[in-house]
N, C-alpha and C positions, 0 to 999 in steps of 0.2 A: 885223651883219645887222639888217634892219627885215623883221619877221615879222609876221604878220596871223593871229590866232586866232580863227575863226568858232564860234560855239556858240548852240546853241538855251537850255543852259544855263547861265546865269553869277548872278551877286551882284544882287536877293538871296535868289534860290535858294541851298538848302542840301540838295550830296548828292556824290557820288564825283565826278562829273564835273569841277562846279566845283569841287572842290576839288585834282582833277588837275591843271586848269589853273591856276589860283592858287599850284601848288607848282611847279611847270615855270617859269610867269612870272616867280617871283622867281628860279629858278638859271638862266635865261637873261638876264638884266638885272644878274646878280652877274657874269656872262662875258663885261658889258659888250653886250648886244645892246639893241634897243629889240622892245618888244613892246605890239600895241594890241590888242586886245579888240574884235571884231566882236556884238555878241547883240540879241536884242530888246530892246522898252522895256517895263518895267515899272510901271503908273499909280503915279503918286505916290512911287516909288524915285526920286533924282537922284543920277546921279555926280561926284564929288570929284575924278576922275582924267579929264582929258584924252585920256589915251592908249586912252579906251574909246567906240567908236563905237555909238549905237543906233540900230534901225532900227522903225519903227514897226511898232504888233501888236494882234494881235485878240487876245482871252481863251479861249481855249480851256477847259472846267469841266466836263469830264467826267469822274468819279473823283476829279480832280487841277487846279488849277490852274495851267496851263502856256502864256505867251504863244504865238503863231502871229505869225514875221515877217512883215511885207509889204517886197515891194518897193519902190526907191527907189534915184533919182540919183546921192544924196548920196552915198550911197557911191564912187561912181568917183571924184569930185574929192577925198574924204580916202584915197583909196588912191594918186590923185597928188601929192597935196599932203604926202604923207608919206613917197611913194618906196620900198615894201614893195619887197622883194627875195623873199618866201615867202609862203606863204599855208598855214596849218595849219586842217583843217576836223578838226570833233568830231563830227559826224552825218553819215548820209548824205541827210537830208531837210530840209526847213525853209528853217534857212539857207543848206545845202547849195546851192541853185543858185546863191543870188547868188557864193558862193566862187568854182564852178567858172567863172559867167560872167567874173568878174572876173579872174581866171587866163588865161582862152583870151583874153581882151583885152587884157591887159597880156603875155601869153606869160610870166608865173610859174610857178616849180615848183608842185605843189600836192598835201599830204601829209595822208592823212586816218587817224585813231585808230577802232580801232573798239571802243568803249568796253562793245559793250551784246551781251547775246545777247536781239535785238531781239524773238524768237519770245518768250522771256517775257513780256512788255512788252504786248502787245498789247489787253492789257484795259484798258488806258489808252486804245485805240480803240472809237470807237462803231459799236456792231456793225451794221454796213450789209449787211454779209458773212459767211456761215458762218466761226465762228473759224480753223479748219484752212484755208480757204482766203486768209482774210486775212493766216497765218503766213505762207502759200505766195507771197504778192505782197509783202508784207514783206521778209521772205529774199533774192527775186530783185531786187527793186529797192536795194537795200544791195549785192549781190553787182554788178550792173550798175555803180555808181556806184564801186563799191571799184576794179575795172576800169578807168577815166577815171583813177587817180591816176599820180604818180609814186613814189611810195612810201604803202606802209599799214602802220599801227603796229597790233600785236598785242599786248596787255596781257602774254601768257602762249605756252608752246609750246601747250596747251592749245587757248586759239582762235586759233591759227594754222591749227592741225588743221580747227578747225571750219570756219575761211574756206576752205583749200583745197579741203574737202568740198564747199562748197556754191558753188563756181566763180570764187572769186579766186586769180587767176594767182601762185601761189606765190614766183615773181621777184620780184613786187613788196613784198611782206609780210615785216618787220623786228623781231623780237621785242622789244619796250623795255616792262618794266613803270613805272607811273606809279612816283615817289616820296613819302617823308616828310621831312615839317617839323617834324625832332627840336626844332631851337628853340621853333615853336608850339606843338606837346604839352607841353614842359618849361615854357612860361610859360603853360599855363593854369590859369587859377582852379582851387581847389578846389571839387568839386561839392558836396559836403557831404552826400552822399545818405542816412547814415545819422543825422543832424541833419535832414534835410529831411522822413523819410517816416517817424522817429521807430523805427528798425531797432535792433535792440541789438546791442551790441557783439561779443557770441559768435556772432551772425550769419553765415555767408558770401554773399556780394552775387556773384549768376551774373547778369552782365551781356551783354543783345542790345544790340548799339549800328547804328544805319543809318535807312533808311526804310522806312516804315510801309507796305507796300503789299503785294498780293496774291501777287506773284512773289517774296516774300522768304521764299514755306512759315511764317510765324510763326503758326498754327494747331496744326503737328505741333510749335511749339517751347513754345508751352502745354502741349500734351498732354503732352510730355516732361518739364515745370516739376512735373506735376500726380503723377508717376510717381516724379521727385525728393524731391518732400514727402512723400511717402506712407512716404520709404525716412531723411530728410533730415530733419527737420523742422527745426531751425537753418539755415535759407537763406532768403534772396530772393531773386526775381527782379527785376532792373532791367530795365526795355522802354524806350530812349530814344534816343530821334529821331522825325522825324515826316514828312509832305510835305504841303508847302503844298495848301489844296484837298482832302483825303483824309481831313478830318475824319470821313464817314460810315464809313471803312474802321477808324479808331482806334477808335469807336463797338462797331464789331462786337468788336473782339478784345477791348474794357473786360467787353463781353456772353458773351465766349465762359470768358473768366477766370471770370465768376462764374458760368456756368454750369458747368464744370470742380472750381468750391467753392476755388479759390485765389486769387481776387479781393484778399482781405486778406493775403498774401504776394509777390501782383504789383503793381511801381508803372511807371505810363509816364510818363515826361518831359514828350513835348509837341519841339516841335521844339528840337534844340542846335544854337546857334551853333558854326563851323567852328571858331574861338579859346576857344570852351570844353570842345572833346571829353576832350581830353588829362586833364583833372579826372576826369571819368568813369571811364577806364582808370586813373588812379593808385589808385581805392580800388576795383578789381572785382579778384574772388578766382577767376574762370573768364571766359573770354570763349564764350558761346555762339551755334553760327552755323548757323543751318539752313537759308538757301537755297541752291537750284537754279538759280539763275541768274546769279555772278557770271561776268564775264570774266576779273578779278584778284582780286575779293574786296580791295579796297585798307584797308578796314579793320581787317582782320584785321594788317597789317603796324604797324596804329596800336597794336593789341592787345600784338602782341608787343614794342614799343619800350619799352612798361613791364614788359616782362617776366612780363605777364597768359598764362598759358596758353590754345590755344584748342581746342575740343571742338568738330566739324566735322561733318556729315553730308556724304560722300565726293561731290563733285561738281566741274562745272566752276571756272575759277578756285582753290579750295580746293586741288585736289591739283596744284596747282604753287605753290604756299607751304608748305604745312604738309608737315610731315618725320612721319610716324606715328611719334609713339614718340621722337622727339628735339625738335620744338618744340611741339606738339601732338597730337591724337588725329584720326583722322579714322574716322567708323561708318560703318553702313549708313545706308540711307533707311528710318528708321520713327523714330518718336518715342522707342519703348523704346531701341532702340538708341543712339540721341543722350545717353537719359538716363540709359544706363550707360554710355556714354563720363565723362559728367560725375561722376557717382558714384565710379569709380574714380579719379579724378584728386581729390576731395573725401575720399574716405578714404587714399588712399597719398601722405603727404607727402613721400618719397622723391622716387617719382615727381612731383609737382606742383613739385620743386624741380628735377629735371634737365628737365623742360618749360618751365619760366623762363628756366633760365639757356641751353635752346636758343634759346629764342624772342628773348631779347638780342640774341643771335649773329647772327640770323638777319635782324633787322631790320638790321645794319648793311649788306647788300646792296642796301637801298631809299631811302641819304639822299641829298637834295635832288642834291651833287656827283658822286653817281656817277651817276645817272641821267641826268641834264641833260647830262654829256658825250658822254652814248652819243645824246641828243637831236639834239644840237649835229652828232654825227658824218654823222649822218642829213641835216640839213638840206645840210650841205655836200658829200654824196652826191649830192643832187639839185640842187643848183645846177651842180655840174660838168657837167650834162648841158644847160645854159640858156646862153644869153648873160646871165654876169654883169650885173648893174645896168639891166634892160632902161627902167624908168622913170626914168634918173638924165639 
């Protein structure tokens, strides 16, 4: 198969998304498929790889720096000139039209991820529109678009549930969570965090690993850090990952730490490269995770590859990975509560041992082969429903 992967987000953005795609990429191209890369352009990024097409973009700089594609020709001659047989879209907006247009033009299947519970997300828009209304056009315009596919990938049973709720036709909607790239984790660098931030040895390192932004709740996982130490005092906090553009957001939380009085027990990274997470999770002693808004939560599955236990505040995404009590903990929603998940998993070594060696277990459900052919199965679902080869 020659597949078409359209994204608003790719390389060299660093976050779940791209790094979905980039792990699908590689076990569909081991299964012998070819796969090109549709995303914007990014000023002064150049691509190495051919098989990635871009399409010109405005700078979007609100919160975040995030291109905005524009339109363009070009693309229909490298979609014949390459002869896609699929077209997989990762958003429902952006570069979402040119997918679809490109699809009803060529009569391709056309399969969209729905990677985001996009109602979080929204403060990444500029508020033109009361929030709650702008969730409400959010929502239905994703929900509309979900509608137009031939098949929708759902991270989890979890938003499946959601998409039904909120008016995608349940036929079309296919459970597949993203996978891991046990290889990549096992060859990344050592982070060196307790050489780098000068942490002693008898230390436990309670590691957030993701992006830095407002729908990730990392306020109440301060508050929780603040609550730890109080009970703890041998611990750190590691804070690491970033998003590009969201400097003033990284700002606040440096501000909120030392307002808290844990400032010299919290350290943030700054943005990780996708090939050096795995460093991170080899030396964290807790994986802690307090947003509300994943879909899959895909890093928590990076978490548990190392056999890092993870301490959860019971949310979307989260409770279709973690096992309460056999790979991880999952609380309530408050701070305290988070920070007695952690606590008891930091005093009961017992316990922190049979959370490991769940959490092993557990990730073997997520690598690169078993996923990818549940992908593969998918694609060829929906071409049975097409005239094979319609651009050959």
């Amino acid at each position: 198969m020659k597949i078409g992967i359209f994204t608003n987000n790719f390389t060299p953005l660093v976050n779940g998304v791209v790094v979905s795609i980039s792990t699908f990429r590689k076990g569909l191209e081991q299964l012998g498929h070819k796969v090109f890369v549709f995303a914007p352009r990014f000023k002064g990024y150049r691509d190495e790889d051919n098989h990635v097409f871009r399409y010109p973009s405005l700078s979007l700089s609100y919160k975040a720096k995030y291109p905005i594609p524009l339109p363009t020709r070009r693309d229909t001659k490298f979609v014949q000139e390459h002869s896609l047989d699929l077209i997989h879209v990762q958003h429902p907006w952006g570069i979402a039209s040119s997918a679809l247009k490109l699809a009803r033009k060529f009569s391709l299947p056309i399969v969209f991820t729905n990677h985001t519970r996009y109602e979080f997300y929204v403060d990444y828009v500029p508020p033109f529109l009361p929030k709650r209304l702008i969730i409400k056009l959010v929502e239905r315009a994703a929900t509309r678009y979900a509608n137009k596919m031939d098949a929708v990938i759902a991270p989890t049973p979890g938003i499946k549930e959601y998409l039904v709720k909120n008016g995608v036709r349940e036929s079309l909607i296919r459970v597949l969570p993203s996978g891991v790239d046990f290889s990549v984790l096992r060859n990344a660098p050592d982070a060196n965090l307790r050489k780098r931030f000068n942490i002693p040895q008898d230390h436990k390192l309670i590691l957030y690993f993701g992006r830095v932004g407002p729908e990730k709740n990392l306020v109440a996982l301060l508050e929780a850090y603040k609550y730890i130490l109080g009970k703890e005092e041998k611990t750190a906090l590691i804070v690491a990952g970033g998003t590009k553009g969201a400097e003033a957001y990284l700002e606040f939380l440096k501000q909120s730490a030392e307002k808290l009085g844990i400032s010299d027990k919290t350290y943030f990274t700054g943005i990780v490269a996708p090939e050096e997470r795995g460093g991170y999770f080899r030396e964290g002693d807790i994986f802690i995770h307090s947003s509300l808004s994943e879909t899959q939560g895909l890093i928590m599955t990076d978490s548990m590859a190392f056999g890092v236990p993870v301490v959860a505040i019971r949310a979307s995404g989260v409770v279709d990975i973690v096992v309460d009590g056999e790979n991880g903990l999952m609380t309530d929603n408050s701070a305290e509560a988070l920070a007695e998940g952690v606590l008891r998993v930091l005093r009961d070594d017992k316990l922190r041992n049979k959370l490991s060696e769940g959490a092993k277990k557990s990730a073997q459900e997520y690598t690169v082969e078993a996923v990818t052919s549940r992908l593969e199965k998918v694609y060829k679902e929906v071409l049975g429903k097409k005239d094979p080869n319609p651009l050959s």
